[in-house]
Backbone as a chain_set.jsonl record, in Angstrom:
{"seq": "XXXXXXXXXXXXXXXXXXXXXXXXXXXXXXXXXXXXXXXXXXXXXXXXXXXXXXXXXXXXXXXXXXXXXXXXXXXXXXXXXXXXXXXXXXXXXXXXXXXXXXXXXXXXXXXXXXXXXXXXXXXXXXXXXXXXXXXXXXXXXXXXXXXXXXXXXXXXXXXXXXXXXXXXXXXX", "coords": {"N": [[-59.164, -73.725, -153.618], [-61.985, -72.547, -153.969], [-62.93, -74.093, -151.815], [-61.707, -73.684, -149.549], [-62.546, -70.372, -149.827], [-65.425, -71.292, -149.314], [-65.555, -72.956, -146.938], [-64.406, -70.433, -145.26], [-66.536, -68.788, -145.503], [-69.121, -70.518, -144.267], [-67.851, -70.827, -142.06], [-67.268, -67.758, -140.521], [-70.26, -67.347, -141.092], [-71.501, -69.365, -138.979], [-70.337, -68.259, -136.92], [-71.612, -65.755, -136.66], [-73.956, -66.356, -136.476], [-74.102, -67.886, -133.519], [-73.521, -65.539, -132.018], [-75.397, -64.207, -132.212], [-77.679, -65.971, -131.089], [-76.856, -65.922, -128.34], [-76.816, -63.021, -127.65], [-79.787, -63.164, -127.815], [-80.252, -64.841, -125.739], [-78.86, -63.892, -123.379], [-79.483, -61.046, -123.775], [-80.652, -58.544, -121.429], [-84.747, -58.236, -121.218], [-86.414, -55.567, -121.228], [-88.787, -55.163, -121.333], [-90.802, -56.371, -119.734], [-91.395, -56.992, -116.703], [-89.02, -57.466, -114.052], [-89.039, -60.313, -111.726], [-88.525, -60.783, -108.561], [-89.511, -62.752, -106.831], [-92.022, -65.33, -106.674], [-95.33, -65.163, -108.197], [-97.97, -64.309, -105.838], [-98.953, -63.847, -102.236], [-97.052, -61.136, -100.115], [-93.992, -61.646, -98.392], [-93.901, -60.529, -95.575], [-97.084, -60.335, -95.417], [-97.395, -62.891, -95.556], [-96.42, -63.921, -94.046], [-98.03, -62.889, -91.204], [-100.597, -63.589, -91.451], [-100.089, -66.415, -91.184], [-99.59, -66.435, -88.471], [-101.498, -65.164, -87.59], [-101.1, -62.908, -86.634], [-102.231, -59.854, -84.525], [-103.185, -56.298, -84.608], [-101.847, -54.885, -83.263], [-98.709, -56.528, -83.294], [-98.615, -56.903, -85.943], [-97.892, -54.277, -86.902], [-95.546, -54.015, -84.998], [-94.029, -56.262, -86.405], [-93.868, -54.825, -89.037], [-92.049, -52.829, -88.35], [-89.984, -53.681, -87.848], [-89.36, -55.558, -89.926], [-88.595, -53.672, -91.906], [-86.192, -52.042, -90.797], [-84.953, -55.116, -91.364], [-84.962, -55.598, -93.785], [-83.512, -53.554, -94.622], [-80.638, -53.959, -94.119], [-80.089, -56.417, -94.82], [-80.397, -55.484, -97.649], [-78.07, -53.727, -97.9], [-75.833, -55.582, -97.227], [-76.229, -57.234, -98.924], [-75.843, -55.673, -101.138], [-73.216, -55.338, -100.526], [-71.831, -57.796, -101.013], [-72.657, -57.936, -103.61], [-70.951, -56.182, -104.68], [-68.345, -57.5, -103.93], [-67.982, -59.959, -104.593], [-67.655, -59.234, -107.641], [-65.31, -57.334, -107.569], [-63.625, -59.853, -106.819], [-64.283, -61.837, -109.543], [-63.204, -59.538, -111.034], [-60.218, -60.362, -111.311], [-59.989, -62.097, -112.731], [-59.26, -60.787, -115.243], [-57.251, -60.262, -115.343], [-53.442, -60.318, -116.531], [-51.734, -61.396, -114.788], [-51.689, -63.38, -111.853], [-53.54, -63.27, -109.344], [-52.701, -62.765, -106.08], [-54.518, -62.54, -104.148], [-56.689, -63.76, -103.722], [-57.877, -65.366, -101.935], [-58.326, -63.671, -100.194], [-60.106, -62.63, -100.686], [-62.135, -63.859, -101.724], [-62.824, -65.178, -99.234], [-64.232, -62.428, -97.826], [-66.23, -62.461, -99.162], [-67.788, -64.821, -98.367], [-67.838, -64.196, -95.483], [-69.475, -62.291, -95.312], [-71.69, -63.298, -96.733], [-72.399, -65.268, -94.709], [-73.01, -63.421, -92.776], [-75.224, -62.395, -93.334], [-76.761, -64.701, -93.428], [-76.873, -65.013, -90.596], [-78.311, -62.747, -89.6], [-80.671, -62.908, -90.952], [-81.679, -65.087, -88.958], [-81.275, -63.98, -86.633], [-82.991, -62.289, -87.039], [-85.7, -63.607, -87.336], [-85.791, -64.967, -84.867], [-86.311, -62.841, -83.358], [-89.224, -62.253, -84.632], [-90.13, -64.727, -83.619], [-90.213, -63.863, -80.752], [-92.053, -62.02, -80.643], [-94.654, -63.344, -80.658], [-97.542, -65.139, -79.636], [-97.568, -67.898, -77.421], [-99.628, -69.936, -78.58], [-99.669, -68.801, -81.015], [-96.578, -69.864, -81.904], [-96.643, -72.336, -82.4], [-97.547, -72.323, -84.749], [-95.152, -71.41, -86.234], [-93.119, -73.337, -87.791], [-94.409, -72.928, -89.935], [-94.046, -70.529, -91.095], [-91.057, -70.741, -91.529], [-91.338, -72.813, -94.093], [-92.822, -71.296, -96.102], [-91.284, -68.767, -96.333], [-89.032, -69.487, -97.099], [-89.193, -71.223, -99.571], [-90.661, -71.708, -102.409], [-93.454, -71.786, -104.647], [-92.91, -73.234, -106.406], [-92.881, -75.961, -106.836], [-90.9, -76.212, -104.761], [-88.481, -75.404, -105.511], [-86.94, -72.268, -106.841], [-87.825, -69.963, -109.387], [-86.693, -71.068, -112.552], [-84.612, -72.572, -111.914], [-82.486, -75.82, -111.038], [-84.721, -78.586, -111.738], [-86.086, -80.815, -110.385], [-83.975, -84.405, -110.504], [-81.59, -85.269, -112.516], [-79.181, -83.712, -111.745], [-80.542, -81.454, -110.731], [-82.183, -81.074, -107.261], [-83.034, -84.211, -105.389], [-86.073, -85.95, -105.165], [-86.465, -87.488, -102.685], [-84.309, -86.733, -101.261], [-85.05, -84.319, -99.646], [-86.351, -82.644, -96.789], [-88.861, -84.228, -94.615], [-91.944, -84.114, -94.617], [-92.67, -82.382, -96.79]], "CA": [[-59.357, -72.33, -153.317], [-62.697, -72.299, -153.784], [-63.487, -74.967, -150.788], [-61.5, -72.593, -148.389], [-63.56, -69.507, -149.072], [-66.955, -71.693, -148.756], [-65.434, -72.74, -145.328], [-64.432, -69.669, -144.546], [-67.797, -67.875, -145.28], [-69.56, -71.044, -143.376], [-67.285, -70.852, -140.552], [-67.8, -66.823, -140.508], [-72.043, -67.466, -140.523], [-72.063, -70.117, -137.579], [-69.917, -67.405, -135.572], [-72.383, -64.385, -136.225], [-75.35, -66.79, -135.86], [-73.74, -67.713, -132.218], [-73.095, -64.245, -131.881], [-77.196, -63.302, -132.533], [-77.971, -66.436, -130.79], [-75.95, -65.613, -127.397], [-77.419, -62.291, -127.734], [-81.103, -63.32, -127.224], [-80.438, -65.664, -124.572], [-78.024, -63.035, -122.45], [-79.628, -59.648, -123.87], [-82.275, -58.403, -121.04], [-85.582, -57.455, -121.953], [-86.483, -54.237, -120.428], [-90.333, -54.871, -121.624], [-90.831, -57.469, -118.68], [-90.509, -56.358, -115.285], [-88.38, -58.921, -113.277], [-90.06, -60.649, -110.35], [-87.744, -62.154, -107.599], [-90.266, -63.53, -106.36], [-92.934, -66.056, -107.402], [-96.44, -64.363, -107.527], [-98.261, -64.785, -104.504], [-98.725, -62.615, -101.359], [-95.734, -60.412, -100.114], [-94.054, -62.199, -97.202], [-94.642, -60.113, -94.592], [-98.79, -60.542, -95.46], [-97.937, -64.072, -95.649], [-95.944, -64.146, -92.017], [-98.849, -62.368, -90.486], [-101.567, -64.372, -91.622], [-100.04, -67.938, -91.0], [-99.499, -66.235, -87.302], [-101.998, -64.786, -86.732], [-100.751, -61.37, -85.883], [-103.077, -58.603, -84.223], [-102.615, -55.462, -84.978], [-100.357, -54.667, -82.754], [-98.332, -57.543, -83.535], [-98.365, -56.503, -87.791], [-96.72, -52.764, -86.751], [-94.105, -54.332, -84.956], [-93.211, -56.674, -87.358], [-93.365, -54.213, -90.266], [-90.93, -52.255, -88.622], [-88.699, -54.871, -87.382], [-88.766, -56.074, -91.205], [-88.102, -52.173, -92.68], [-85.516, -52.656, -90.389], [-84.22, -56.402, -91.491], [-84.451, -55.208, -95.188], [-82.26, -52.347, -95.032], [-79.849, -54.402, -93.109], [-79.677, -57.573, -95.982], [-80.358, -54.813, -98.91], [-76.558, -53.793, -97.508], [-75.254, -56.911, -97.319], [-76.694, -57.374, -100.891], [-74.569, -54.748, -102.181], [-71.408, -55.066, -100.276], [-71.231, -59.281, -101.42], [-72.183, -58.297, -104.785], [-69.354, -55.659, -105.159], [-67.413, -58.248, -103.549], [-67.802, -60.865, -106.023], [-67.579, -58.411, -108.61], [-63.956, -57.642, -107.46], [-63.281, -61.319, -107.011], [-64.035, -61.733, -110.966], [-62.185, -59.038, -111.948], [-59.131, -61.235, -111.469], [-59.883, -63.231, -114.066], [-59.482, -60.25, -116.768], [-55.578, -59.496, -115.298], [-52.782, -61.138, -116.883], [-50.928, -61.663, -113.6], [-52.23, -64.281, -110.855], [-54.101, -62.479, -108.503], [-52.283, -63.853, -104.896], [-55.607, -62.125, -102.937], [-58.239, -64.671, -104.371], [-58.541, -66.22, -101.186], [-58.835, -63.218, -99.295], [-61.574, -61.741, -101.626], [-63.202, -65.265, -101.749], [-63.144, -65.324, -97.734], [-64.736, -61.733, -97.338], [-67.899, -62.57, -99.515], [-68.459, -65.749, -97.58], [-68.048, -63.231, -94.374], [-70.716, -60.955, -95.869], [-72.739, -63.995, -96.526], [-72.41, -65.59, -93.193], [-73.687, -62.198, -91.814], [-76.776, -62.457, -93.74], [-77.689, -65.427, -92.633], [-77.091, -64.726, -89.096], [-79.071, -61.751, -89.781], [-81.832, -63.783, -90.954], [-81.438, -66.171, -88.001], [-82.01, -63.365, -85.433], [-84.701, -61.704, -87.255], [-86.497, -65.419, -87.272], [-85.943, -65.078, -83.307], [-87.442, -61.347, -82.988], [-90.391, -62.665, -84.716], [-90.742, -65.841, -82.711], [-90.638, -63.27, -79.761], [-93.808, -61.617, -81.053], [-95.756, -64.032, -80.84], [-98.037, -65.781, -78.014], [-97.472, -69.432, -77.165], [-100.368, -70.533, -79.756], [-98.802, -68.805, -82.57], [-95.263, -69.953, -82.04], [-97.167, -73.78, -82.742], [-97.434, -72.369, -86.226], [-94.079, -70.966, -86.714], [-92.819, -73.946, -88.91], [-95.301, -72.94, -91.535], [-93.456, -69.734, -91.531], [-90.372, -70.788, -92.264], [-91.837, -73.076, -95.635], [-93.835, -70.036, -96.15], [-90.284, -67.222, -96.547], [-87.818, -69.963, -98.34], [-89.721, -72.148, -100.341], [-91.603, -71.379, -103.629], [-94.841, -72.467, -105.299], [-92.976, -74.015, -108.002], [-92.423, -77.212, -106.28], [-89.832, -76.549, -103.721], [-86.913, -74.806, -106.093], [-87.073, -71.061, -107.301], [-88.623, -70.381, -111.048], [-85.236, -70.574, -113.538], [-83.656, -73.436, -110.983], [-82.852, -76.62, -111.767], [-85.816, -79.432, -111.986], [-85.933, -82.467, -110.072], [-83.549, -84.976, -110.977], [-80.657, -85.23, -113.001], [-78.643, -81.741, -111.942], [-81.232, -80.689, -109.518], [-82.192, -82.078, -106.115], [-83.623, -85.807, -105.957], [-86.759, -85.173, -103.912], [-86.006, -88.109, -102.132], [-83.337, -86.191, -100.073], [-86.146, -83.517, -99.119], [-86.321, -82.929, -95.632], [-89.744, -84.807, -93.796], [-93.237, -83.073, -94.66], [-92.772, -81.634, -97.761]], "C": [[-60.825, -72.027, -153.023], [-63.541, -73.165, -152.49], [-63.192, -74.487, -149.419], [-62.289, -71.744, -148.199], [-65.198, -70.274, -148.653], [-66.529, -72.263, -147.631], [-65.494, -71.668, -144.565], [-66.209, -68.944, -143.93], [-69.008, -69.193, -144.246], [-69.188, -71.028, -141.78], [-68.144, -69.374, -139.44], [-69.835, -66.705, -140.281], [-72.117, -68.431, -139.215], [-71.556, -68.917, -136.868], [-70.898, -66.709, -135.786], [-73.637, -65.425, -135.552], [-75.071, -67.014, -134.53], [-73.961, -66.591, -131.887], [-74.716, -64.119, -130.929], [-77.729, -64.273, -131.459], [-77.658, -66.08, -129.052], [-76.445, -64.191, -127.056], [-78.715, -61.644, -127.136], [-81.41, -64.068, -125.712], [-79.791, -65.11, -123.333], [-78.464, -61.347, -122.529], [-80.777, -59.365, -122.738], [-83.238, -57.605, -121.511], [-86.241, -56.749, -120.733], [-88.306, -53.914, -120.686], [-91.316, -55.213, -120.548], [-90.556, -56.794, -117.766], [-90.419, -57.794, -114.453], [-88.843, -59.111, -112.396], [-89.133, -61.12, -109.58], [-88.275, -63.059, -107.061], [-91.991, -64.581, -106.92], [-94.455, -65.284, -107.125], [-97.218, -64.99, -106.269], [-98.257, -63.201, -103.381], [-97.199, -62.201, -100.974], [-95.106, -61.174, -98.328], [-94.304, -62.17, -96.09], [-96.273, -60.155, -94.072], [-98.698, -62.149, -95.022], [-96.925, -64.735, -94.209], [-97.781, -63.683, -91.046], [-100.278, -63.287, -90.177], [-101.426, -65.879, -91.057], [-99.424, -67.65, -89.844], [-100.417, -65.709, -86.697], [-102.293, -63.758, -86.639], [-102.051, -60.907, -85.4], [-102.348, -57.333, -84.306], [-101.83, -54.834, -84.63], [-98.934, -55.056, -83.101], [-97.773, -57.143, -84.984], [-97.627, -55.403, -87.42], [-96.097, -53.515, -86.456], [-93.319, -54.891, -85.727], [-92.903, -56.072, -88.769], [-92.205, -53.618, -89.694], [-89.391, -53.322, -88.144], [-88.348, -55.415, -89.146], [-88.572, -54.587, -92.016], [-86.129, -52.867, -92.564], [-84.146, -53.811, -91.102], [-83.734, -55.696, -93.212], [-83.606, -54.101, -95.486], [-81.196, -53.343, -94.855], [-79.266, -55.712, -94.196], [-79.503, -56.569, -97.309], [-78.676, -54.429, -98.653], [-75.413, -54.511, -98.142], [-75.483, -57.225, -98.776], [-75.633, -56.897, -101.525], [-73.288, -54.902, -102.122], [-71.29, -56.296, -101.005], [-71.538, -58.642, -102.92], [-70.846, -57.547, -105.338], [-67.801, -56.482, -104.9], [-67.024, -59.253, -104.534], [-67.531, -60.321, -107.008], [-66.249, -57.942, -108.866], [-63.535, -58.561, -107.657], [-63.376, -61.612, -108.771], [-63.349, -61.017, -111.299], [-61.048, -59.504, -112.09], [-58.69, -61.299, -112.307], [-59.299, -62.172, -115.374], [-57.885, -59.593, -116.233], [-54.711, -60.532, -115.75], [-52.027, -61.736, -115.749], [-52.103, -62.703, -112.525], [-52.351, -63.395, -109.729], [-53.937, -63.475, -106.685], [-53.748, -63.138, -103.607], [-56.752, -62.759, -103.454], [-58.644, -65.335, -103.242], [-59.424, -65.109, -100.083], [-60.235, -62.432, -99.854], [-62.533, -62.52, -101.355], [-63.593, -64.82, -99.802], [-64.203, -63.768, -97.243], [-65.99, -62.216, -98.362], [-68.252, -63.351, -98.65], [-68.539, -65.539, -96.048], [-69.273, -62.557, -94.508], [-72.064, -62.017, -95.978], [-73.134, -65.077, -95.356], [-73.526, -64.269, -92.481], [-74.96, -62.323, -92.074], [-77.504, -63.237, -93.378], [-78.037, -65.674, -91.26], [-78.111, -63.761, -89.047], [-80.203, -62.165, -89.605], [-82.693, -64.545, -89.809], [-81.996, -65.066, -86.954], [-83.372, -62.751, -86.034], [-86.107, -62.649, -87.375], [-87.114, -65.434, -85.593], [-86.655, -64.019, -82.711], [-88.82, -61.704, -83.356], [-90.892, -63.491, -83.893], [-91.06, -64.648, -81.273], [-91.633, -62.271, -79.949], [-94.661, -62.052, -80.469], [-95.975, -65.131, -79.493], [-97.419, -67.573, -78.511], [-98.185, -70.511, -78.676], [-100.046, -69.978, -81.453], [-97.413, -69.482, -82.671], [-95.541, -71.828, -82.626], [-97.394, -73.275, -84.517], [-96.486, -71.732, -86.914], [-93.294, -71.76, -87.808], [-93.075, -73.692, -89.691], [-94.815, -71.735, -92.04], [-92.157, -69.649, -92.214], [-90.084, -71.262, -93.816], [-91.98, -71.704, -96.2], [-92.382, -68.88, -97.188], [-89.714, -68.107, -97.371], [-88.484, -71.04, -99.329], [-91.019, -71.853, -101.176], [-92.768, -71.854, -104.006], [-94.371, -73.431, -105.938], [-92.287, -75.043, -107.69], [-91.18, -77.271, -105.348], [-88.621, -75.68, -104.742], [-87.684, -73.17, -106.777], [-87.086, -70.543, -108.888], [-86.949, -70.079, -111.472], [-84.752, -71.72, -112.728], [-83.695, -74.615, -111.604], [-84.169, -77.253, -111.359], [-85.537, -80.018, -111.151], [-85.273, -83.155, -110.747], [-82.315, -84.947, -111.757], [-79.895, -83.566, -112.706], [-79.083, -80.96, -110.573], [-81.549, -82.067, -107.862], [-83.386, -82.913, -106.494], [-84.561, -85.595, -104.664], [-86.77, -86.123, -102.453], [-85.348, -87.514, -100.276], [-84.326, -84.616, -99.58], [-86.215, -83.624, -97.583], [-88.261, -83.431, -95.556], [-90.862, -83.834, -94.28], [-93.188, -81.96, -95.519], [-93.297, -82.402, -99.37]], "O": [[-61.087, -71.361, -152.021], [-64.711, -72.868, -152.249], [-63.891, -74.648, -148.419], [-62.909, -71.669, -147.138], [-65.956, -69.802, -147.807], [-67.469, -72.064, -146.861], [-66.186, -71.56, -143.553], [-66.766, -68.728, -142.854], [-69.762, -68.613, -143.466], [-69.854, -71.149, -140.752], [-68.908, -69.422, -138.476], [-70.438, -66.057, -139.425], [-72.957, -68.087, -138.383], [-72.389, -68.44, -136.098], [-71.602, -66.919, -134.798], [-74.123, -65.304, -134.427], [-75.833, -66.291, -133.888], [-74.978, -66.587, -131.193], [-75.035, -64.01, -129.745], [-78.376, -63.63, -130.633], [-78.757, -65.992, -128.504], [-76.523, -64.116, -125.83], [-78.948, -60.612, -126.506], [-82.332, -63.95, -124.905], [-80.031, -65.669, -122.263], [-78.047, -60.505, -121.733], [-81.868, -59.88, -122.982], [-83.01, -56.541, -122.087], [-86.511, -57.206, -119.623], [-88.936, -52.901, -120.384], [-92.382, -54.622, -120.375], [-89.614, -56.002, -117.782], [-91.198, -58.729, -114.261], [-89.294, -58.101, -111.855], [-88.775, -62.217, -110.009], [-87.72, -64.119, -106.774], [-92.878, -64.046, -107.586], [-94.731, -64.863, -106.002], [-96.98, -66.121, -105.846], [-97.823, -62.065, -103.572], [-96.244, -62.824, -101.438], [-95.801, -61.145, -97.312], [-94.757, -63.095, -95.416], [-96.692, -60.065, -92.918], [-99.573, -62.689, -94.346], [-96.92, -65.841, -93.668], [-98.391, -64.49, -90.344], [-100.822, -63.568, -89.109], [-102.377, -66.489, -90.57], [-98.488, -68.432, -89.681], [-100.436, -65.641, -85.468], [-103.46, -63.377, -86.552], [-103.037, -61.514, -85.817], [-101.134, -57.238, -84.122], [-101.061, -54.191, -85.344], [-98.047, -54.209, -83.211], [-96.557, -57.072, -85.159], [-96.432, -55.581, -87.659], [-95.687, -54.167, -87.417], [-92.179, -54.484, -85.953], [-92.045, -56.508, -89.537], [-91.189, -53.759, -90.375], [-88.167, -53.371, -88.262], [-87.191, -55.618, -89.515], [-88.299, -54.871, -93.183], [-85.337, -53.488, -93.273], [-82.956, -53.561, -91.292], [-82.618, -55.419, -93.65], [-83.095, -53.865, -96.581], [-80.772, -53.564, -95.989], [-78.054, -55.893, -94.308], [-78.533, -56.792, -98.034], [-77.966, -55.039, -99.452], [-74.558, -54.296, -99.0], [-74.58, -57.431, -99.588], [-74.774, -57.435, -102.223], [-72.421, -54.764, -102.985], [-70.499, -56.099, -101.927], [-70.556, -58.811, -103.643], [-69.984, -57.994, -106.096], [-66.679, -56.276, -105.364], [-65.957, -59.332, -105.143], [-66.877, -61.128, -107.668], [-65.809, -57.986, -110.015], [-62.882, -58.607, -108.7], [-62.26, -61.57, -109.29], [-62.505, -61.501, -112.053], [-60.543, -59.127, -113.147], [-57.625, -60.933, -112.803], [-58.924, -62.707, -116.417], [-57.449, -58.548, -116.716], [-55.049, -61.681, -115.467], [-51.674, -62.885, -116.012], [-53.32, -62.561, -112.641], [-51.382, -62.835, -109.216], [-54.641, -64.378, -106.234], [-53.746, -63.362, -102.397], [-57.796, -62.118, -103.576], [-59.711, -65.943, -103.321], [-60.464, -65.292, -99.45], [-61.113, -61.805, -99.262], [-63.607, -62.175, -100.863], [-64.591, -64.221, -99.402], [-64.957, -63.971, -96.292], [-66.983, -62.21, -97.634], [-69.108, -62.89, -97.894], [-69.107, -66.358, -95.326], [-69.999, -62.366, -93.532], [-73.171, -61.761, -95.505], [-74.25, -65.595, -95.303], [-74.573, -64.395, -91.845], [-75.809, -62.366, -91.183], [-78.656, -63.007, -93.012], [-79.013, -66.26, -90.792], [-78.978, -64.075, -88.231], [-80.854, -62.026, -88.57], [-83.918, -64.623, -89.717], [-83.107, -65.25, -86.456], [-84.502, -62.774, -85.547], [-87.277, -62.281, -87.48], [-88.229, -65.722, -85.16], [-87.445, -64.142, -81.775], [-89.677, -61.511, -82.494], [-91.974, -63.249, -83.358], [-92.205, -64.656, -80.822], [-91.917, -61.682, -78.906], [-95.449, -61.406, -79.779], [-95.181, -65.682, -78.73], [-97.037, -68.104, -79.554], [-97.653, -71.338, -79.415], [-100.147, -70.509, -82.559], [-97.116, -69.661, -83.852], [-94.634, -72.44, -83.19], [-97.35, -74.143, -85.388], [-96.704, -71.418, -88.083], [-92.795, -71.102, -88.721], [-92.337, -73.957, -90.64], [-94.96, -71.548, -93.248], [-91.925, -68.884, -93.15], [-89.282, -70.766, -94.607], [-91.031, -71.156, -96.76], [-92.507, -68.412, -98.32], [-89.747, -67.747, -98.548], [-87.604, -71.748, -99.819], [-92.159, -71.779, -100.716], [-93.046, -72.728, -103.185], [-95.035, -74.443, -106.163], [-91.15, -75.191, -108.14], [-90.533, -78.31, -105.216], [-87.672, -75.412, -104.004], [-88.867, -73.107, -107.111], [-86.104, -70.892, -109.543], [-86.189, -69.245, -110.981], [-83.784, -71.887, -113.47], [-84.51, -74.839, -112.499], [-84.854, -76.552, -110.615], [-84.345, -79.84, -110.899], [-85.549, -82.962, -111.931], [-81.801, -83.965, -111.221], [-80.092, -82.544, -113.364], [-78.479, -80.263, -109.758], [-81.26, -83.238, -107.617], [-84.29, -82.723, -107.309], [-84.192, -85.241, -103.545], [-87.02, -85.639, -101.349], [-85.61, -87.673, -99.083], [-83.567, -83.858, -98.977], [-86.129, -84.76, -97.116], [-88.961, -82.964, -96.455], [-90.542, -82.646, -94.3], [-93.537, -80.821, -95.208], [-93.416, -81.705, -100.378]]}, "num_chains": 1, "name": "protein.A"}
């Protein structure tokens, strides 16, 4: 009798400590302001500069990127409400027979974005003179690729899990 309740009450403390533990590692802290991005200049400063721009050149592309960012901020919202449906599935007792078509419109929504991307890549290249478009590669490093060695802070590492740098594309 007495070896049950000292299980029980052990059993009972690992769950709360999970509990508390699960808690800290999932509660956000609202003291911190979240960064999406790694510090550093803002991309548009750091398009301009590793092109070049003149000032002509910087207006257009701010508003061409106002523009782009409304246009993905969108797209942002609609895929995450999309996914957001898509999970709710999971919390119905019944088998949800529209999982493919839920699944298929996010990866619509995120298709778009990157087409999106893709032309607004091409509006920029049409900016720019002959001798900037020779440093357009450095733009694309530049928008998708971080300080913190090639992966985005929180991602995995190198190696086991994460990518083997190996498989890295050429000049990085």
């Amino acid at each position: 009798m007495k070896q049950d309740l000292l299980f029980k009450i052990l059993v009972g403390t690992m769950v709360v400590l999970n509990l508390v533990l699960l808690a800290f590692i999932f509660w956000p802290d609202d003291s911190k302001p979240r960064k999406r991005r790694p510090p550093g200049k803002p991309v548009p400063e750091l398009v301009a500069e590793i092109l070049n721009f003149s000032e002509e050149q910087k207006d257009q592309y701010k508003k061409m990127g106002r523009t782009h960012h409304q246009a993905i901020t969108k797209l942002r919202r609609q895929k995450d409400e999309a996914v957001v449906n898509f999970l709710e599935a999971s919390t119905r007792d019944s088998v949800d027979k529209s999982l493919d078509t839920k699944m298929e419109r996010i990866l619509e929504i995120e298709e778009e974005r990157i087409l999106l991307t893709y032309q607004h890549l091409e509006d920029i290249k049409n900016l720019c003179t002959d001798e900037q478009l020779k440093n357009f590669s450095k733009v694309i490093s530049a928008m998708f690729k971080s300080p913190a060695g090639g992966r985005r802070p929180g991602g995995p590492p190198h190696g086991p899990g994460g990518p083997a740098r190996d498989r890295r594309p050429p000049g990085d």
